[in-house]
PyMOL Python script that loads the backbone (N, CA, C, O; Angstrom):
from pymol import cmd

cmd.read_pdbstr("""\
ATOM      1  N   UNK A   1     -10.257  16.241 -51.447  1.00  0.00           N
ATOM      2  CA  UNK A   1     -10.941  16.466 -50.180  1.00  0.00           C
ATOM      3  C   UNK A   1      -9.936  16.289 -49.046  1.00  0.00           C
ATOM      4  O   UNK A   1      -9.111  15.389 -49.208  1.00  0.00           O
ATOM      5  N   UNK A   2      -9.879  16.958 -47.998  1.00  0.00           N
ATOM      6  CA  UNK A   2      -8.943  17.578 -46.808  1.00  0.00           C
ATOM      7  C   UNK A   2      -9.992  16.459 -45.708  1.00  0.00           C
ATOM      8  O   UNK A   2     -11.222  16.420 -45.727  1.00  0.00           O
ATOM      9  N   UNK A   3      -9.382  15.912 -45.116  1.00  0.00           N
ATOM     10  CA  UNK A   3      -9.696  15.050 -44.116  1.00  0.00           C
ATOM     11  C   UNK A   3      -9.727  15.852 -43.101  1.00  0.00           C
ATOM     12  O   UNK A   3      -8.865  16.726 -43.187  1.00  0.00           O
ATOM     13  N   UNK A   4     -10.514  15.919 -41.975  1.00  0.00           N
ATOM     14  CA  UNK A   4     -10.815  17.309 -40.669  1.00  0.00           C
ATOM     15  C   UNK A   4     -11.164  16.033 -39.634  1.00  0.00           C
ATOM     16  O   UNK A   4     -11.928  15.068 -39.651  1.00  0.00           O
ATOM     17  N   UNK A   5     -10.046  16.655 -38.622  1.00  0.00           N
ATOM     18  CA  UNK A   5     -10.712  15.975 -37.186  1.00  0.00           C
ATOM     19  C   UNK A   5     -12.133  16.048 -37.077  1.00  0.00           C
ATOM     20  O   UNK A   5     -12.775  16.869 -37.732  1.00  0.00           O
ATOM     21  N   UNK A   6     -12.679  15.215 -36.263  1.00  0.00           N
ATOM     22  CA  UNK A   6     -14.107  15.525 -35.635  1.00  0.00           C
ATOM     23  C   UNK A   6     -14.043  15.056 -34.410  1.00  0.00           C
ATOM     24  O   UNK A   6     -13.175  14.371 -33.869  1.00  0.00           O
ATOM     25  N   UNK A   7     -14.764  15.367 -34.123  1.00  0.00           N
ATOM     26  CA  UNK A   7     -15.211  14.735 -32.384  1.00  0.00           C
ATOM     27  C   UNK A   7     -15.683  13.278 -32.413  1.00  0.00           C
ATOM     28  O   UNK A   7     -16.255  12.833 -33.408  1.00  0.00           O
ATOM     29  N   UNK A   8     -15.475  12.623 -31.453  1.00  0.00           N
ATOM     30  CA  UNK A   8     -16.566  10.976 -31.441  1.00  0.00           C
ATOM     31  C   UNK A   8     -17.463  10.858 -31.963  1.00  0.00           C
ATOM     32  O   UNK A   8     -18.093  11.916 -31.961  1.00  0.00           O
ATOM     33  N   UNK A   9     -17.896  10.164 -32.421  1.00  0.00           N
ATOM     34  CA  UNK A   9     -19.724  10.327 -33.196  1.00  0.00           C
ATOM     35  C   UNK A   9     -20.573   9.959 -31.749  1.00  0.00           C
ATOM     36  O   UNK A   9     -21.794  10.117 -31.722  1.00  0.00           O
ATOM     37  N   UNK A  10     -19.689   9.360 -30.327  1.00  0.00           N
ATOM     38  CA  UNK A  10     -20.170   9.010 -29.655  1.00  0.00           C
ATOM     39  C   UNK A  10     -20.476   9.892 -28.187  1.00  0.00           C
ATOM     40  O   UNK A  10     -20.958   9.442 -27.148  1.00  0.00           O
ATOM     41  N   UNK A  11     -20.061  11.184 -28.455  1.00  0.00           N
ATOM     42  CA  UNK A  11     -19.847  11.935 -27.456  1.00  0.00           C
ATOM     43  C   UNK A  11     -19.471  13.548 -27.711  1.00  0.00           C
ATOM     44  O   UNK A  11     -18.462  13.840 -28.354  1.00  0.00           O
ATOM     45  N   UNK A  12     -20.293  14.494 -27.200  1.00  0.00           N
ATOM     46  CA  UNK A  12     -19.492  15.597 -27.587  1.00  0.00           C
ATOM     47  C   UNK A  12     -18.950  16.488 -26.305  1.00  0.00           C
ATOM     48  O   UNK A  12     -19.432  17.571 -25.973  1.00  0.00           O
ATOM     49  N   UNK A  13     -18.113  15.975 -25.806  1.00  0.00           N
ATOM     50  CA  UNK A  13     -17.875  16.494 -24.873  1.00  0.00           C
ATOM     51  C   UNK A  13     -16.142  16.641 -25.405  1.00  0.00           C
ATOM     52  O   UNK A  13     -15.559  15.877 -26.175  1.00  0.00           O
ATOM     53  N   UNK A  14     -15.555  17.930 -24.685  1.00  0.00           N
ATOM     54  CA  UNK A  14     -14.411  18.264 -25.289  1.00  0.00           C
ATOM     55  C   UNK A  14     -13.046  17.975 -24.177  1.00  0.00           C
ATOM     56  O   UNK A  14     -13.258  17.773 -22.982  1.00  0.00           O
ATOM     57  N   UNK A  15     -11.645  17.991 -24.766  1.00  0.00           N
ATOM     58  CA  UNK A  15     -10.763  17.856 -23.972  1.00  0.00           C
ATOM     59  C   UNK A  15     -10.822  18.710 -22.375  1.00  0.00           C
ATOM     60  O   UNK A  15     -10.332  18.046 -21.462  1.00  0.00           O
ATOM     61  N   UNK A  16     -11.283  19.870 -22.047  1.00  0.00           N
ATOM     62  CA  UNK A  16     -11.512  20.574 -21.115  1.00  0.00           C
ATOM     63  C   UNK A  16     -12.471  19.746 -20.056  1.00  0.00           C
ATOM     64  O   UNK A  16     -12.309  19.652 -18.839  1.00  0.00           O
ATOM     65  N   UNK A  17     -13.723  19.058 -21.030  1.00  0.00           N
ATOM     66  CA  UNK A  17     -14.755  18.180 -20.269  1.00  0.00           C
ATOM     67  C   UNK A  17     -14.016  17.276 -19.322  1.00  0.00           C
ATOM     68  O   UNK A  17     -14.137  17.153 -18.103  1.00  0.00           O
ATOM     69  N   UNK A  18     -12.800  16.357 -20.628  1.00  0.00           N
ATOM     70  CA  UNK A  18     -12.279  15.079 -19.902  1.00  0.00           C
ATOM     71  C   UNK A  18     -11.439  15.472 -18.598  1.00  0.00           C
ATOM     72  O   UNK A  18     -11.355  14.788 -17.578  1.00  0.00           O
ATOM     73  N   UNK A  19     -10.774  16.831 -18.858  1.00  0.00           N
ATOM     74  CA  UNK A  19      -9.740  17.103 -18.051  1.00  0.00           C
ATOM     75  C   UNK A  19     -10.368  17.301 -16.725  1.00  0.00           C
ATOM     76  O   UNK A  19      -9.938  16.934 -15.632  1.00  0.00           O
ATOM     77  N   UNK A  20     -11.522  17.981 -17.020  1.00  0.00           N
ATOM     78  CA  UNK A  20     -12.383  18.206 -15.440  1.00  0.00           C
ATOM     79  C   UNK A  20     -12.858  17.057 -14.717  1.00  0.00           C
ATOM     80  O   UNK A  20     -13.120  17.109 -13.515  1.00  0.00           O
ATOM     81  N   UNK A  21     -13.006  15.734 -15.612  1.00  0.00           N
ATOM     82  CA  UNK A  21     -13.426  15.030 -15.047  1.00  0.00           C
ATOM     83  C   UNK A  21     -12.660  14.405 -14.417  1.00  0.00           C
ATOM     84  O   UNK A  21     -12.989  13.762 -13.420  1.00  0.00           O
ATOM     85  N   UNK A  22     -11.356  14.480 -14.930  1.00  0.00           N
ATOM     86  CA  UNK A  22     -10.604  13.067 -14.394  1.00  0.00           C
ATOM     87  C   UNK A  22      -9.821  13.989 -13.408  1.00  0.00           C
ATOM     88  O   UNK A  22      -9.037  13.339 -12.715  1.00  0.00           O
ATOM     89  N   UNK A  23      -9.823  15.453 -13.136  1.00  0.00           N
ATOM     90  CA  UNK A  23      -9.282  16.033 -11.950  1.00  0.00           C
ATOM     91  C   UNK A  23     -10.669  15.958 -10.563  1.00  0.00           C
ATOM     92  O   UNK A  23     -10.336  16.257  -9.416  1.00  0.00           O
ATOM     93  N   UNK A  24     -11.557  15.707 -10.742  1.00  0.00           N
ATOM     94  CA  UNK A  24     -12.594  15.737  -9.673  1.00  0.00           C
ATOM     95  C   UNK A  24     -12.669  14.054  -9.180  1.00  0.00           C
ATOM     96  O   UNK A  24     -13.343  13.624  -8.244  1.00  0.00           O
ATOM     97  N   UNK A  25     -11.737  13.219 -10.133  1.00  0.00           N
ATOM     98  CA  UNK A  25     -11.650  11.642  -9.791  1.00  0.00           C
ATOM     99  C   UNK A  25     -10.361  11.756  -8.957  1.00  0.00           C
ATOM    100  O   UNK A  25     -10.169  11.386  -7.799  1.00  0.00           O
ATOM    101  N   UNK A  26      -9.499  12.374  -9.849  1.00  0.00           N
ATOM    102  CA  UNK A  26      -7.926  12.687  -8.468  1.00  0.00           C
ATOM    103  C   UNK A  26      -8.231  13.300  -6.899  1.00  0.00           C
ATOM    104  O   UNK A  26      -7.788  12.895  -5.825  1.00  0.00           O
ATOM    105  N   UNK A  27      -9.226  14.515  -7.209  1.00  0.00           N
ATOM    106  CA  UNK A  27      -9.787  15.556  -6.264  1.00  0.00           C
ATOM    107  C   UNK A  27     -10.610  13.879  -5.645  1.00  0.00           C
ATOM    108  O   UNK A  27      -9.752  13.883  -4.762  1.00  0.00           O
ATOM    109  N   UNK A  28     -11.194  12.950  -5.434  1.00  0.00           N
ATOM    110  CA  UNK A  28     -12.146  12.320  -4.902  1.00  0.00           C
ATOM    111  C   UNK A  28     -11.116  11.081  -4.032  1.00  0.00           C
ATOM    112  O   UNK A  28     -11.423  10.643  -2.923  1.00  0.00           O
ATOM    113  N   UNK A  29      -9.925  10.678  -4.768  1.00  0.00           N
ATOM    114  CA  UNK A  29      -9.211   9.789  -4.462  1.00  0.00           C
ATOM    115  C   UNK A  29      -8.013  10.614  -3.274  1.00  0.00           C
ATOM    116  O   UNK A  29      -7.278   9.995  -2.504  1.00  0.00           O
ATOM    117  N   UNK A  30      -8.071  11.755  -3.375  1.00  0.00           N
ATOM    118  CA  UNK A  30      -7.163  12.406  -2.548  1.00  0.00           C
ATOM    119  C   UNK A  30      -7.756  12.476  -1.433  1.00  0.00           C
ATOM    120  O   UNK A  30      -7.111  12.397  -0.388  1.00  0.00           O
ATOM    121  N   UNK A  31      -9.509  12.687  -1.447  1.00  0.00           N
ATOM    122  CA  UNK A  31     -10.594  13.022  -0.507  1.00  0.00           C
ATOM    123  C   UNK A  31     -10.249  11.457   0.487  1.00  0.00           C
ATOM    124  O   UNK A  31     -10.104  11.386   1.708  1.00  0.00           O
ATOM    125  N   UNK A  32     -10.211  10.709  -0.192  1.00  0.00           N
ATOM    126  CA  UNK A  32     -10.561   9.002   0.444  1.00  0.00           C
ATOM    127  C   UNK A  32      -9.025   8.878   1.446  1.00  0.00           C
ATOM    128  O   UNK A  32      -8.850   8.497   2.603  1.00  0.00           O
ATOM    129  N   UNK A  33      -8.226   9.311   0.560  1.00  0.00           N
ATOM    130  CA  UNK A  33      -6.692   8.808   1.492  1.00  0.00           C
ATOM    131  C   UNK A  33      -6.871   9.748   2.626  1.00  0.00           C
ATOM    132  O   UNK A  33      -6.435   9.288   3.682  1.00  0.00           O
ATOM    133  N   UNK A  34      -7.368  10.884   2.705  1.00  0.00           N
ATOM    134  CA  UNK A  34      -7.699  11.957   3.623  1.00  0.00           C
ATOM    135  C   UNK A  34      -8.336  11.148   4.983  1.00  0.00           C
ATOM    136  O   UNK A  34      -7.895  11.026   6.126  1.00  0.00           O
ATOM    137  N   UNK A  35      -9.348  10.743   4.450  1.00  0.00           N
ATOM    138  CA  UNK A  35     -10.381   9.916   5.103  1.00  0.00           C
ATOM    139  C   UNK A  35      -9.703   8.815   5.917  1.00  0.00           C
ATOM    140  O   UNK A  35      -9.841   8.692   7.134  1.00  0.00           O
ATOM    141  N   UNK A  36      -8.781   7.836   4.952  1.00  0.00           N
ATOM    142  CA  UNK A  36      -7.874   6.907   5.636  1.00  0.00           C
ATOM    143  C   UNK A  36      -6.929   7.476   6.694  1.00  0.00           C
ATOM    144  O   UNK A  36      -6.399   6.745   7.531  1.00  0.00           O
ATOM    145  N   UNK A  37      -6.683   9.108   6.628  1.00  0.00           N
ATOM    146  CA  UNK A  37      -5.673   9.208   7.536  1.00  0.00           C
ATOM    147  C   UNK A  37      -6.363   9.480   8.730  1.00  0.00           C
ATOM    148  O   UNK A  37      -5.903   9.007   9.769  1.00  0.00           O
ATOM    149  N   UNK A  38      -7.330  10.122   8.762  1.00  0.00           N
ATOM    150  CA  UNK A  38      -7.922  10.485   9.806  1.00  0.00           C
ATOM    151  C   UNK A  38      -8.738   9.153  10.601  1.00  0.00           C
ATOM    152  O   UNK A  38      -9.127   9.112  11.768  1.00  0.00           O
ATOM    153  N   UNK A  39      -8.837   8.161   9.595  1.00  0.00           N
ATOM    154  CA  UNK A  39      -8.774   6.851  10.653  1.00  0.00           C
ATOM    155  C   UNK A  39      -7.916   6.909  11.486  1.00  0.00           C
ATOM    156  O   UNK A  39      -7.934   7.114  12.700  1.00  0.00           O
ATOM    157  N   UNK A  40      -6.791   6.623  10.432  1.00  0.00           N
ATOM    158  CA  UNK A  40      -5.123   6.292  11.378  1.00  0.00           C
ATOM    159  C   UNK A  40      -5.298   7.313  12.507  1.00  0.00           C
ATOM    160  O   UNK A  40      -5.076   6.859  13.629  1.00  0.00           O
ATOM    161  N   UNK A  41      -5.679   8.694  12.427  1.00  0.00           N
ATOM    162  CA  UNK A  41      -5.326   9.220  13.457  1.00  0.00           C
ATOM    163  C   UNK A  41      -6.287   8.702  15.043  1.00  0.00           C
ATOM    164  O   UNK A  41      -6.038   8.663  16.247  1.00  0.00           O
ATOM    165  N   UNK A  42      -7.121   8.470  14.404  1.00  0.00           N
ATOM    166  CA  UNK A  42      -8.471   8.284  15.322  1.00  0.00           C
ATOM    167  C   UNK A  42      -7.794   7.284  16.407  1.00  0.00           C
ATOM    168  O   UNK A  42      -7.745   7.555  17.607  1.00  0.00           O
ATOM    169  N   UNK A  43      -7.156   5.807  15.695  1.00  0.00           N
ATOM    170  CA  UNK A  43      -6.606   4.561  16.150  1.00  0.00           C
ATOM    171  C   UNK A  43      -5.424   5.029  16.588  1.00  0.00           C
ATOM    172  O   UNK A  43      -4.731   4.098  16.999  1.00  0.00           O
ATOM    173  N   UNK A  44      -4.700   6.485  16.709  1.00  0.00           N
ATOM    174  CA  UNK A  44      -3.303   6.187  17.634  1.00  0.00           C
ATOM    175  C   UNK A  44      -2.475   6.734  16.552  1.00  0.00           C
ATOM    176  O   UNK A  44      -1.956   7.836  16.729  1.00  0.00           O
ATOM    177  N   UNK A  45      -2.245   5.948  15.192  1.00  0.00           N
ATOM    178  CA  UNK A  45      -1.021   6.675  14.212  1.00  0.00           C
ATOM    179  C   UNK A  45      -1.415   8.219  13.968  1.00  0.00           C
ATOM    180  O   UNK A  45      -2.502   8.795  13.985  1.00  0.00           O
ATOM    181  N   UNK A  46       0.682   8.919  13.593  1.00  0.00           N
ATOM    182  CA  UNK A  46       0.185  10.057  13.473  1.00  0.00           C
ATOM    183  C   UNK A  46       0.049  10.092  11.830  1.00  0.00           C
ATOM    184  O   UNK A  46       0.857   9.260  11.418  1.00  0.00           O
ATOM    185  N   UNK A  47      -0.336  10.438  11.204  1.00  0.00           N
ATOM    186  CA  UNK A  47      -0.621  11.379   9.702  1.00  0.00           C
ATOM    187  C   UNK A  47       0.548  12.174   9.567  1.00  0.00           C
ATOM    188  O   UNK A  47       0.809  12.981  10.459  1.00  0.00           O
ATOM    189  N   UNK A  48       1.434  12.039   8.382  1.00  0.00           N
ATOM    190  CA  UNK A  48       2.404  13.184   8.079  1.00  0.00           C
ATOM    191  C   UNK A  48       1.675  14.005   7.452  1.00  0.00           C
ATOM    192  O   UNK A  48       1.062  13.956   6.385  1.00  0.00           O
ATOM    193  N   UNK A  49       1.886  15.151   8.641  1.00  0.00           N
ATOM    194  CA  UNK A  49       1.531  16.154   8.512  1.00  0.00           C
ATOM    195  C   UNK A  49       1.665  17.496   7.272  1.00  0.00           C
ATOM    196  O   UNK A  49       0.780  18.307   6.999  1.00  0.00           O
ATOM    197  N   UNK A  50       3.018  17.409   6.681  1.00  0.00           N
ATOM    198  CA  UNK A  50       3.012  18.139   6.045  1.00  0.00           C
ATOM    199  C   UNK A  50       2.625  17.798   3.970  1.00  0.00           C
ATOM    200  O   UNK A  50       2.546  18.498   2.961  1.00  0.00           O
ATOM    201  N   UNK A  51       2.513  16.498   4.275  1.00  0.00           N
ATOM    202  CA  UNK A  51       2.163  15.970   2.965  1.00  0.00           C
ATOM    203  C   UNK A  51       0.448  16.215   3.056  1.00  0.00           C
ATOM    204  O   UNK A  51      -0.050  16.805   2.098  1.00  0.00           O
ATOM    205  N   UNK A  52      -0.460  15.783   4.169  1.00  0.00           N
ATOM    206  CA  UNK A  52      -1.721  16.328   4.653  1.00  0.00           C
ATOM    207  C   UNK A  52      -1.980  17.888   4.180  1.00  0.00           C
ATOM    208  O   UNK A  52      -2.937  18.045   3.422  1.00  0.00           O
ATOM    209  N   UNK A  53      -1.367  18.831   4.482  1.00  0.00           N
ATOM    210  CA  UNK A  53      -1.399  20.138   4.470  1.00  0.00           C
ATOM    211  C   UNK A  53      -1.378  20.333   2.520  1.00  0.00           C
ATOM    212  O   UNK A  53      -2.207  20.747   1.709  1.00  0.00           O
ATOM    213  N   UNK A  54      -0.386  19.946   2.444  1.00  0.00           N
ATOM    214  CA  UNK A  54      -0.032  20.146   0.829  1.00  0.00           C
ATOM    215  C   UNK A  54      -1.410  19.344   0.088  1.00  0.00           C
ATOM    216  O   UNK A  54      -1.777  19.867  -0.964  1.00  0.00           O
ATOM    217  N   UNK A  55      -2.006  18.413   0.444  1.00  0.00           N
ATOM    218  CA  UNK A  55      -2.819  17.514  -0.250  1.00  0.00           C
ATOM    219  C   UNK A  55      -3.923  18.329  -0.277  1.00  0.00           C
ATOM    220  O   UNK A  55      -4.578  18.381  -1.319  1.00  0.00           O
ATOM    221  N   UNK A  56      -4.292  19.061   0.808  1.00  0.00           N
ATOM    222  CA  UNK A  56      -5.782  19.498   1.081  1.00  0.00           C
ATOM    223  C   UNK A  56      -5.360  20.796   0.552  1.00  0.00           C
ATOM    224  O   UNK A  56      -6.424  21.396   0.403  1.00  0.00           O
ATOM    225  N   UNK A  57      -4.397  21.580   0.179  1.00  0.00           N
ATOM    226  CA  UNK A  57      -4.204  22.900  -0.184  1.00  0.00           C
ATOM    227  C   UNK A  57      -4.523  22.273  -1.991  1.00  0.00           C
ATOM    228  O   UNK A  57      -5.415  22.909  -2.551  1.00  0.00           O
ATOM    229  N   UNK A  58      -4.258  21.812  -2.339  1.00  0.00           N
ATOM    230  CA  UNK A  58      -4.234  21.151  -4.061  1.00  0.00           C
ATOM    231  C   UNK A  58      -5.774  20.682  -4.167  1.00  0.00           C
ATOM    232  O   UNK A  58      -6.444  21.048  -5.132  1.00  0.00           O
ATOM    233  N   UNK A  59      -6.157  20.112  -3.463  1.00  0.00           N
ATOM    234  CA  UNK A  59      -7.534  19.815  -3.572  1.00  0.00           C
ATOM    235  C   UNK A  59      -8.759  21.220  -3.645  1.00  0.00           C
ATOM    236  O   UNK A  59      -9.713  21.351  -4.412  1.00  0.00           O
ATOM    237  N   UNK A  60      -8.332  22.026  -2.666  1.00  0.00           N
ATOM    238  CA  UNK A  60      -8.753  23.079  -2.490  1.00  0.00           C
ATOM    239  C   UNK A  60      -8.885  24.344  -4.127  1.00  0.00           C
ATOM    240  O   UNK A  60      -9.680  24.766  -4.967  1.00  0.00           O
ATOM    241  N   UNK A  61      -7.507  24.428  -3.690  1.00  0.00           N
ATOM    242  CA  UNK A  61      -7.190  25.035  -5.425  1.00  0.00           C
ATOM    243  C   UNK A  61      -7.928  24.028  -6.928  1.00  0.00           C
ATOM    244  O   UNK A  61      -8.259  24.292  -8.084  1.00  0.00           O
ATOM    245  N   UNK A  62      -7.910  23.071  -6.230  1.00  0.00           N
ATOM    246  CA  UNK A  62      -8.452  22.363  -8.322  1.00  0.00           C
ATOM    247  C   UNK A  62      -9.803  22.361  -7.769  1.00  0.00           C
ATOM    248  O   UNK A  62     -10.446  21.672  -8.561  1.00  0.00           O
ATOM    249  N   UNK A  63     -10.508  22.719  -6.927  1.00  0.00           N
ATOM    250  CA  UNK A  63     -12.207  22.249  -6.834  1.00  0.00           C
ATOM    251  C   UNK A  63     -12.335  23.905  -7.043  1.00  0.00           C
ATOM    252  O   UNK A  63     -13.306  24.063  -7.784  1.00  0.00           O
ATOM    253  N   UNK A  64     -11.889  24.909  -6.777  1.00  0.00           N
ATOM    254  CA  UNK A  64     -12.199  26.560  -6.761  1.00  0.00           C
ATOM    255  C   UNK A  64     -11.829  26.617  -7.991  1.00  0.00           C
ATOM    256  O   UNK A  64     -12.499  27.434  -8.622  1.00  0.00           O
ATOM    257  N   UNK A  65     -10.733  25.884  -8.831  1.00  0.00           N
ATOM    258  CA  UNK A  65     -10.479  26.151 -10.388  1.00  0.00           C
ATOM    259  C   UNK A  65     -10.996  26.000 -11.257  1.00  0.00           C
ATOM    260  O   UNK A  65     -10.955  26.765 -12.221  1.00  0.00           O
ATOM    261  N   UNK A  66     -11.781  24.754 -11.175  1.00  0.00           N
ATOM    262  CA  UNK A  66     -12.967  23.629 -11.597  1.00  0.00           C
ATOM    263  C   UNK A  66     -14.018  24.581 -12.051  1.00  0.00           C
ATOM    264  O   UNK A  66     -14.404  24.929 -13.168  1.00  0.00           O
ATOM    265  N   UNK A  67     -14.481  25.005 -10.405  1.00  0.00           N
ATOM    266  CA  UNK A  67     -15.559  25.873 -11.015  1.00  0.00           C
ATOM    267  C   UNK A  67     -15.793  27.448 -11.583  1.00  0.00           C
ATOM    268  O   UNK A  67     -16.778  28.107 -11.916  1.00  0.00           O
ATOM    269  N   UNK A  68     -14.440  27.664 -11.512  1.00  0.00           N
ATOM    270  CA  UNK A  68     -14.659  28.491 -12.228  1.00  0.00           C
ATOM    271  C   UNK A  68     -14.647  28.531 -13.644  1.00  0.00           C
ATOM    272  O   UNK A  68     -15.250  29.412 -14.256  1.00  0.00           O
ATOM    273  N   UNK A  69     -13.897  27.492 -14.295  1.00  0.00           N
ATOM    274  CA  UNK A  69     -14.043  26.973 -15.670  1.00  0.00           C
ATOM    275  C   UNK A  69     -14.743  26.697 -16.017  1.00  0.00           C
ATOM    276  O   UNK A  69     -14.876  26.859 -17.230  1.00  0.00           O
ATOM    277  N   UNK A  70     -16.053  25.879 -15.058  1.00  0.00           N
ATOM    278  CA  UNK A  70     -17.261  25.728 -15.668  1.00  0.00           C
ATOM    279  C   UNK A  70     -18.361  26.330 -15.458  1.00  0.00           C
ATOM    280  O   UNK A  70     -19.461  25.935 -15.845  1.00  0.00           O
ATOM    281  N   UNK A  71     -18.121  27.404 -14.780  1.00  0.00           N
ATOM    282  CA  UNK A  71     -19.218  27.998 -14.424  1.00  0.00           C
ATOM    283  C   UNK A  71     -19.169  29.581 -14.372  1.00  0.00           C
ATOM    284  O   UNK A  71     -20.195  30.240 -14.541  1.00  0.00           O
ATOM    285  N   UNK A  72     -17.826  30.220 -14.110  1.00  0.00           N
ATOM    286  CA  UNK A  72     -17.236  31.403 -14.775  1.00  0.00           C
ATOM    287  C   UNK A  72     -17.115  31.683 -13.041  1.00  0.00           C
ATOM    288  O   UNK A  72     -16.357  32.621 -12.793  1.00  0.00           O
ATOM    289  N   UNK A  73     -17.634  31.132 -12.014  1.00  0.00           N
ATOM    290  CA  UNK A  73     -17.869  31.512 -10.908  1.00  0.00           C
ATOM    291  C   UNK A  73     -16.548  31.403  -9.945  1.00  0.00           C
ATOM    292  O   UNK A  73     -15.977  30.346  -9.677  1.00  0.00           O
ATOM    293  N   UNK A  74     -16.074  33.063  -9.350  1.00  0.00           N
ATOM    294  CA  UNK A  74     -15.436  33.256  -8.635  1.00  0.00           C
ATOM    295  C   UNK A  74     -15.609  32.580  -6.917  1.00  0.00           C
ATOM    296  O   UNK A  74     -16.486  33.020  -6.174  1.00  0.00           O
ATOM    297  N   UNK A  75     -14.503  31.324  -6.406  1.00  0.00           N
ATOM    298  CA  UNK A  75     -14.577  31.193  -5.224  1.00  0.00           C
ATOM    299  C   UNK A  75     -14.016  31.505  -4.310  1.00  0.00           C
ATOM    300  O   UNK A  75     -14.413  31.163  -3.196  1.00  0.00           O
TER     301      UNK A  75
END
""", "prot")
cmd.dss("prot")
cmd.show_as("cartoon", "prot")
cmd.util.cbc("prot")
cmd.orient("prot")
């Protein structure tokens, strides 16, 4: 008898599942530092700007990628 991967007995959710999830936890933690900067800006500091730009362009792209993987849906 040939021994065969299986899935968890505890879960069937697949590598694609985990990957989405833990990019919408990056996508959420990128959201928050966002949030922190626009404090800073509120109080006087400036926000580097071009790390801002790049952050929200990546966020942008993995939430439009997201769903289209899970949902087939063009954004």
């Amino acid at each position: 008898m040939v021994d065969q991967p299986t899935r968890s007995e505890t879960t069937d959710r697949s590598p694609k599942d985990y990957a989405i999830e833990f990019g919408r936890y990056l996508a959420n933690a990128a959201e928050r530092f966002m949030a922190e900067q626009n404090r800073a800006t509120e109080a006087g500091e400036l926000p580097c700007v071009d790390h801002w730009r790049a952050l929200e362009s990546a966020i942008h792209e993995f939430r439009k990628r997201a769903l289209r993987a899970e949902h087939g849906v063009s954004a």
